[in-house]
C-alpha positions, 0 to 999 in steps of 0.5 A, spaced: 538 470 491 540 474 497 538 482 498 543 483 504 549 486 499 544 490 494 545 496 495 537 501 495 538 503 487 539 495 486 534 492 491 530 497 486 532 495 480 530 487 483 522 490 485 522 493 478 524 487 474 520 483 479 513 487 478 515 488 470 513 480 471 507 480 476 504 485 471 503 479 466 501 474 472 494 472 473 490 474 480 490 467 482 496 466 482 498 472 486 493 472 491 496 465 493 503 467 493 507 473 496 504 479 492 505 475 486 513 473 488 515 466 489 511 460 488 504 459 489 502 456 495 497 449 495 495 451 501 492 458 503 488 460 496 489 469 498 494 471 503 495 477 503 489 481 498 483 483 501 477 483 497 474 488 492 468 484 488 463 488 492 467 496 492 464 501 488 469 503 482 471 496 483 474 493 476 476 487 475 481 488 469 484 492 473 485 487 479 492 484 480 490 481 487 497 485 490 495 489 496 494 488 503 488 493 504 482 497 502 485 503 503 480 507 498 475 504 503 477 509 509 481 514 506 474 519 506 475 521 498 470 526 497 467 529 490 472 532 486 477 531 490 484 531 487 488 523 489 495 519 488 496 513 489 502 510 489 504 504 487 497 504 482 500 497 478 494 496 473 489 502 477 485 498 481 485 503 486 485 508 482 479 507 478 476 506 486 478 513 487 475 516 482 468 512 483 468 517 489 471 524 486 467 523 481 468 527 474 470 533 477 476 530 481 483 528 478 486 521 480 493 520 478 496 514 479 505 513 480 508 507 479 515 505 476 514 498 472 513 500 465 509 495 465 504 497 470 503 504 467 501 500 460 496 496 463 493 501 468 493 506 460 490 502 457 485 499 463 482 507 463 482 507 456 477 501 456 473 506 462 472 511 457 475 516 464 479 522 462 480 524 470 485 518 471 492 519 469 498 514 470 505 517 470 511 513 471 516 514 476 519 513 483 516 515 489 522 517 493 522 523 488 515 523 486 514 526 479 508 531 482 508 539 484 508 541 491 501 542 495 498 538 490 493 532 493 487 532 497 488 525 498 494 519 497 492 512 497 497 507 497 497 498 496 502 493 499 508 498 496 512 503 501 515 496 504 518 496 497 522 501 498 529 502 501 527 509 503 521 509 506 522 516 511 523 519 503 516 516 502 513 520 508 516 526 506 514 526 499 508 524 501 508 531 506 510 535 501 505 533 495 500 533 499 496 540 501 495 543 508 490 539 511 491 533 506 491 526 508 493 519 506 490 513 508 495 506 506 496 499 507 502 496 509 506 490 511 509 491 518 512 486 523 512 486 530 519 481 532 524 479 527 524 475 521 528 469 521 534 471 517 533 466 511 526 470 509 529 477 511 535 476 506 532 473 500 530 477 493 523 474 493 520 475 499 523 482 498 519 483 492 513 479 496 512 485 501 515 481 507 523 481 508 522 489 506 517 490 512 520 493 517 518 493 524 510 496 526 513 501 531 518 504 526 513 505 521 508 509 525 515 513 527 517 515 521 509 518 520 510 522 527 517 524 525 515 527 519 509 531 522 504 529 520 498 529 525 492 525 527 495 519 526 490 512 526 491 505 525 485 504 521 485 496 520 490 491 522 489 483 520 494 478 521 499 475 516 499 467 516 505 465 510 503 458 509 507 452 511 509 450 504 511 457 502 516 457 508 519 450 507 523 454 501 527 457 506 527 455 512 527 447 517 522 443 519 524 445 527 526 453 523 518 454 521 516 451 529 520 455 532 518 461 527 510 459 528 511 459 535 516 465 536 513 473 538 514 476 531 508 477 528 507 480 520 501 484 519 497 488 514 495 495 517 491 502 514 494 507 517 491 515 517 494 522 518 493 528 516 498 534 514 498 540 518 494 546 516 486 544 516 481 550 517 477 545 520 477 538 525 473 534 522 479 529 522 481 530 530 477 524 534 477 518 529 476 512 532 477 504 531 471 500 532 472 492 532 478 493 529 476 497 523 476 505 523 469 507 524 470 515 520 471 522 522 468 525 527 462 529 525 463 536 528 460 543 528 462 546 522 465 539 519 460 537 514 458 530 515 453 531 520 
């Protein structure tokens, strides 16, 4: 199915339609596919989903094996701390940020899929944790009050969505003075061969939404938000025997051999208005983001 004539409410409606089946999917299978859309590769068993086995507050019920990152990992959540995630599909990274913010904190999940919102329900449920809501809703208009979050955190999503310059926004107006986000994101670097970027299910899949690296960490700049830092970033490889759906044999050499590089990034910035600095010297070290720099005052030394 083309995306090329969808409109943004109805490319939302495929995501949504697309995700409602997801929910029901085994992680096997949508680790070895696109995020969960199209069929299965034979030959990568994980393509885009890191591991969380070893994550404290990690929950395995909860693991549908969509995202591209651990940005819970980076995004220095602290006790007590209030969390949104957006996107939240079953909770996992939910019931890892709580794990951090501890009984005192408030991690509230969003995500449109009813069907995500049951899981994640009734996942809590299980884990006895009264701090973790889940809220159905668009997170170009997001269903929170202003100034409200310490962190957001985010999975493999805002490339799902048309708008996503409305995203940083929200996300902007949600968070509180000297808030932060940290999220995992599908980028490109070049173009997609049209087959894939006009194409329903690598729309769903987290690739043919993707838009360029630049534009992404643009549209964070533009908002004003500060302290800007790529986290982590890995490289992207879709198997030749999901590509041979859409493209020639002679279309997937010169696609391989070609400039465009997809990749998975966690990116980091912070809404003006700190009382402190803590955040102002984040380094990458071996391609993955070492943490705040410990400073006078900061807390962490």
């Amino acid at each position: 199915m083309s995306t090329k004539k969808q409109t943004d409410e109805e490319l939302k409606e495929t995501v949504k339609a697309k995700y409602n089946q997801i929910s029901g999917q085994s992680k096997d299978y949508n680790t070895s596919s696109c995020c969960g859309s199209g069929e299965a590769s034979d030959e990568v068993y994980n393509i885009m989903n890191d591991d969380y086995s070893s994550v404290e507050g990690y929950n395995k019920d909860a693991d549908l094996g969509l995202g591209c990152g651990l940005p819970t990992e980076f995004a220095h959540i602290s006790e007590g701390d209030t969390v949104i995630d957006l996107g939240s599909g079953a909770g996992n990274d939910c019931f890892v940020a709580r794990h951090e913010t501890g009984p005192t904190g408030k991690v509230l999940g969003i995500d449109f899929a009813e069907s995500m919102i049951t899981k994640a329900r009734k996942n809590a449920e299980k884990l006895s944790f009264n701090n973790v809501e889940f809220r159905y809703g668009d997170i170009e208009d997001m269903p929170v009050s202003d100034n409200l979050a310490d962190v957001i955190v985010s999975n493999c999503v805002l490339n799902l969505v048309p708008n996503k310059q409305k995203v940083f926004s929200e996300i902007l107006r949600v968070l509180k003075p000297g808030g932060h986000f940290s999220i995992s994101d599908i980028v490109l670097v070049g173009d997609l061969p049209e087959a894939l970027r006009e194409d329903a299910e690598m729309y769903a899949g987290c690739v043919a939404g993707a838009i360029q690296k630049e534009d992404y960490l643009g549209y964070i700049k533009e908002q004003g938000f500060e302290n800007i830092t790529l986290q982590k970033e890995k490289t992207i490889v879709i198997p030749d025997d999901i590509l041979d759906k859409y493209l020639s044999e002679q279309e997937i050499e010169d696609f391989k051999n070609g400039s465009t590089g997809i990749y998975s990034i966690t990116v980091f910035a912070q809404k003006p208005g700190a009382e402190d600095n803590s955040f102002k010297e984040l380094e990458m070290v071996g391609g993955e983001q070492s943490g705040p720099a410990c400073t006078p005052g900061s807390g962490c030394c």
